[in-house]
FIVORO-853605 format. One line per 5 residues: number of its first residue (from 1); their letters; for each residue z negated, x negated, y negated of C-alpha. Coordinates in steps of 0.05 Angstrom, whole numbers, plus 5000, padded with zeros to 4 digits. Layout:
// FIVORO-853605
NUM> a> Z X Y | ...
This chain:
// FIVORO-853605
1> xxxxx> 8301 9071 7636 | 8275 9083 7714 | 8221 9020 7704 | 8195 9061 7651 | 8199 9129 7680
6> xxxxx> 8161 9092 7741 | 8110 9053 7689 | 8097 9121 7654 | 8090 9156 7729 | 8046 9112 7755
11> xxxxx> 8004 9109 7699 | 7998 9181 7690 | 7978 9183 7754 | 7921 9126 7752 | 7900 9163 7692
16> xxxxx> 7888 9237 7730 | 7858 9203 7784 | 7811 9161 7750 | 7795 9224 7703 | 7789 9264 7776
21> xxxxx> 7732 9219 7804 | 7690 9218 7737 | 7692 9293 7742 | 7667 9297 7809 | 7613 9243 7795
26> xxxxx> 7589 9293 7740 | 7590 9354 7784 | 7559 9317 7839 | 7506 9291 7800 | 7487 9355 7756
31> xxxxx> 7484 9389 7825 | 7444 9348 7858 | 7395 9348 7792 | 7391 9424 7809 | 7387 9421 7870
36> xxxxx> 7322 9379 7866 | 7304 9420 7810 | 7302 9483 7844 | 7275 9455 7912 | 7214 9425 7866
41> xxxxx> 7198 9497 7839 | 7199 9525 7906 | 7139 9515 7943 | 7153 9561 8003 | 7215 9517 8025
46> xxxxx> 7184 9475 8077 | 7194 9406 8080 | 7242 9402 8134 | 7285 9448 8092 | 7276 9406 8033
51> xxxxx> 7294 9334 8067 | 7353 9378 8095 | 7387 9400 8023 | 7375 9326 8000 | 7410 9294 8055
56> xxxxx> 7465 9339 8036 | 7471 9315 7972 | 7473 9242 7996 | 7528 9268 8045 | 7565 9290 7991
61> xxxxx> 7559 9224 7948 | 7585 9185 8001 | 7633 9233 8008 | 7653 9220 7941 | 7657 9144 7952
66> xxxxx> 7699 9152 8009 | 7751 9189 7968 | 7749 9151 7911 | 7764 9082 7945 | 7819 9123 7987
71> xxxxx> 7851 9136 7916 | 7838 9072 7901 | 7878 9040 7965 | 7934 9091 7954 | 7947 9077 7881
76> xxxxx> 7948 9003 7898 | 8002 9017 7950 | 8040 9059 7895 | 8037 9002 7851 | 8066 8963 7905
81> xxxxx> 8126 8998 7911 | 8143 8983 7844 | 8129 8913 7840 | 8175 8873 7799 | 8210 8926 7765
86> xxxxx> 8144 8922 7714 | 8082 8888 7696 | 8022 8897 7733 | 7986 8961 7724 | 7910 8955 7711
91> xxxxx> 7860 8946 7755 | 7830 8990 7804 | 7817 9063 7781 | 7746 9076 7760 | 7699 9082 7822
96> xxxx> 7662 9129 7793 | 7602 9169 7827 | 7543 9183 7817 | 7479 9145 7819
């Protein structure tokens, strides 16, 4: 009954992350739509202002990749604490992010 309880866990788990990482890869990337968006309309934002909010939206993408491959490492090592007592878990959790 534990290996199952621990199969469930750790599945449950994968799945919120996963789900987690898709859902910041959509906010990420219908932000940074606006973002460009609304700098485009704005013609009194000079450029340097401009190249400034874009670089923070590539900040925040990588930011995004970071995190997701940190997820990634840890629910590898989770699945490595249960080794054995189940079959493998799938793969890697989705590595989601934005374009």
């Amino acid at each position: 009954m534990n290996q199952t309880m621990n199969k469930q866990m750790t599945e449950f788990t994968g799945t919120t992350m996963d789900n987690t990482t898709k859902a910041l890869a959509a906010l990420q990337e219908q932000t940074e739509k606006m973002t460009n968006m609304f700098i485009d309309m704005l013609p009194w934002v000079p450029e340097e202002g401009k190249k400034a909010l874009r670089e923070w939206d590539k900040t925040y993408r990588k930011g995004l990749e970071d995190i997701t491959a940190a997820m990634n490492e840890s629910y590898k090592n989770v699945e490595g604490l249960f080794a054995g007592s189940y079959e493998t878990l799938p793969a890697d959790i989705s590595t989601a992010t934005a374009k």
